[in-house]
N, C-alpha and C positions, 0 to 999 in steps of 0.2 A: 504493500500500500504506500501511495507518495505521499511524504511528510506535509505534500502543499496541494492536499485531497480537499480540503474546507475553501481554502483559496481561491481550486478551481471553479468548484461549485458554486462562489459564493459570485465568480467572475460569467461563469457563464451563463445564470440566474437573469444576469443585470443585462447581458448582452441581448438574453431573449425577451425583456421588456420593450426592447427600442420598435423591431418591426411589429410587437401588437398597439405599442401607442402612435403608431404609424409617422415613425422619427424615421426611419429607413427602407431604401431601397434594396434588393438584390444584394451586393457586398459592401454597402456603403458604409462608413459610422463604424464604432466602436469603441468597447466600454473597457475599462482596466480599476483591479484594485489593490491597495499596496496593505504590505504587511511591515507596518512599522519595526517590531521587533527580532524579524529576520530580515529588513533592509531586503525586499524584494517586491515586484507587485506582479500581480496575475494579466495578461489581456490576449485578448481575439487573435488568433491567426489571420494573417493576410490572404485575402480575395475568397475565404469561406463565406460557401452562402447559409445564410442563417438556420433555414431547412435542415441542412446539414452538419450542421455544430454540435458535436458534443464534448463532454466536461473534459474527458482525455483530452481535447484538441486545443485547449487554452495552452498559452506558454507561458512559463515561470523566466524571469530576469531580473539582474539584481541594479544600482542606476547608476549602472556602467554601461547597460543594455546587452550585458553579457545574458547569451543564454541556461539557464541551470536544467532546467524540466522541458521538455518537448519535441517534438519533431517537426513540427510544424513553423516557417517560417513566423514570426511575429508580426502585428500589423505593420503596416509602411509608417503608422505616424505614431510608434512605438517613440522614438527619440526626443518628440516633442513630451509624449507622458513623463519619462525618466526626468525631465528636466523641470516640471511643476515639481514633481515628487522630489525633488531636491531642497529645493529653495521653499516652497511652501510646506512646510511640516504637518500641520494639522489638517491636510488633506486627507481623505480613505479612500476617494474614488472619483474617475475621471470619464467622462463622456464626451464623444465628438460625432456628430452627426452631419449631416446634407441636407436639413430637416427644411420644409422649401421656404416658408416665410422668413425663417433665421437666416438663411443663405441670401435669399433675395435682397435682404438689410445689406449682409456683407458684401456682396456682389454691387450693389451702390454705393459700397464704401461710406454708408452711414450711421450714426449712432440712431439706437431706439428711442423716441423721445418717451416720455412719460407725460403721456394723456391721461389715466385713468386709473383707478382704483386696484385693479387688478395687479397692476403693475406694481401701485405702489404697497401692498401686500408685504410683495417680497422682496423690494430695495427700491433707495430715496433718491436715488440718478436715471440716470438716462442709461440704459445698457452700454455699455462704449464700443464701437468699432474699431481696432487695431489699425495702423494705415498699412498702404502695402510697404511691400518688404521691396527693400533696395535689390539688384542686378546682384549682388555680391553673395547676397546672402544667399537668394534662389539659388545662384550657380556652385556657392559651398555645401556645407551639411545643411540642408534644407529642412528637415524637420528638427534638429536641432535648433535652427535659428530659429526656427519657428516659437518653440519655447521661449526663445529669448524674445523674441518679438511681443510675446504676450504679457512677461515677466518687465520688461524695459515702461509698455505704455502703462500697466498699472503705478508703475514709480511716480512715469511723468506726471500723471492724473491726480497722484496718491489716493487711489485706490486700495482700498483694505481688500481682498484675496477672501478673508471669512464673513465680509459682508456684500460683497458684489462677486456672486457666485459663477459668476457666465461673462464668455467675451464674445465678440466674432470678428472674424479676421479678416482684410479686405480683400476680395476676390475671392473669399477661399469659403466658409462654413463657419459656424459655432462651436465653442468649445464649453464645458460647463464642468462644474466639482462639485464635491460636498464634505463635510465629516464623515461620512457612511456612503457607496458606488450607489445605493439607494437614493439619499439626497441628490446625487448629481445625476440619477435618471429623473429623478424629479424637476430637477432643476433645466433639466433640457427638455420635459415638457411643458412644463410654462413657460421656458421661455419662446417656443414655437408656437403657443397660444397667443402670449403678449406681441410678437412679430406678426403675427395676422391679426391681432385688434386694432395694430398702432395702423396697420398695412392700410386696413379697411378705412378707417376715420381719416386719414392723410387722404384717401379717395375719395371720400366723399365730402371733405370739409379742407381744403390742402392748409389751409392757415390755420388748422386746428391750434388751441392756445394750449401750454403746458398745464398740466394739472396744478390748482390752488398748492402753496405748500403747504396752508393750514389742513388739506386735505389730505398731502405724502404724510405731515407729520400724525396724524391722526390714523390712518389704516396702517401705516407701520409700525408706529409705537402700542396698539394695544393689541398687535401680534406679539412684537419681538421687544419692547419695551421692560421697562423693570415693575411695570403695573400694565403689563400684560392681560387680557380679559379673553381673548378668544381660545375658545376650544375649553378642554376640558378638566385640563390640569390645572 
């Protein structure tokens, strides 16, 4: 039995959430989870269709993107996960999707504004779009950079990482995390819900105005606040 049997299962669980909350296509997207106290995380094999996935098929790597468990190539943007899981610690799990409204954002190279309630739920900014990536970077370690690209704008921005869960990157797709590969499947389906609300109101209203802050700061804080009231705890 492999010592990184819970791992698998817990990675390939996550993986089969995306195509039923319908974040993916065919081989697109995928999900990775790290085991902080063996410095390794689980993720999807490269160009498997999801049909076909099972828990043997995940690959173990430690964030060197060295292989330990598998046989199966790793995804292609394995390089970019190694490189959150570095720098950001209290990470557990990571998702990247093609999910269309999220991509459609990135692919105009825009940030998501925050029109509405929904939005501001789950964080008090604007989603932020990454810019594109210089000639150099593409042409070097490209998913590496990639990493770096998403680690550099939350600096520029100051961006907190455990409160603005999701990026997207320009030309390219969303990327999202969480404390738990749960929260960041979660977190990359609302954020493809909040991309098609903002999508919609920009279409039908293009000067939509930003949401009241009295409004962010009120549906966010009696979520995540320290006087908290929603839900059940």
């Amino acid at each position: 039995m492999s010592q990184y049997q819970d791992l698998k299962k817990a990675c390939y669980d996550a993986n089969m959430q995306l195509p039923k909350l319908g974040l993916v296509l065919f081989t697109f997207g995928n999900a990775s989870v790290v085991d902080r106290e063996q410095q390794v995380f689980a993720i999807k094999p490269s160009g498997v269709p999801y049909e076909l996935l099972k828990p043997e098929d995940i690959v173990i790597l430690d964030f060197a993107n060295n292989v330990l468990e598998g046989k199966k190539r790793p995804s292609s943007d394995t390089k970019t996960h190694a490189v959150l899981y570095s720098h950001w610690e209290h990470i557990g799990g990571i998702v990247h999707t093609h999910s269309t409204y999220a991509t459609a954002w990135a692919q105009a190279q825009l940030d998501i504004p925050i029109l509405g309630t929904t939005h501001a739920d789950h964080l008090t900014v604007d989603i932020p779009c990454a810019p594109p990536m210089e000639d150099a970077m593409i042409a070097g370690d490209y998913e590496h950079q990639t990493g770096w690209q998403i680690l550099n704008e939350f600096q520029r921005r100051g961006l907190s990482p455990s409160e603005v869960e999701m990026v997207l990157l320009a030309n390219h797709a969303p990327f999202t995390w969480g404390k738990t590969v749960d929260k960041a499947v979660y977190n990359s389906a609302v954020l493809e819900e909040v991309a098609r609300m903002a999508y919609l109101s920009c279409t039908l209203r293009p000067e939509v105005p930003r949401l009241k802050d009295a409004l962010i700061r009120k549906h966010y804080e009696r979520k995540h606040g320290v006087n908290s009231y929603y839900g059940q705890s």
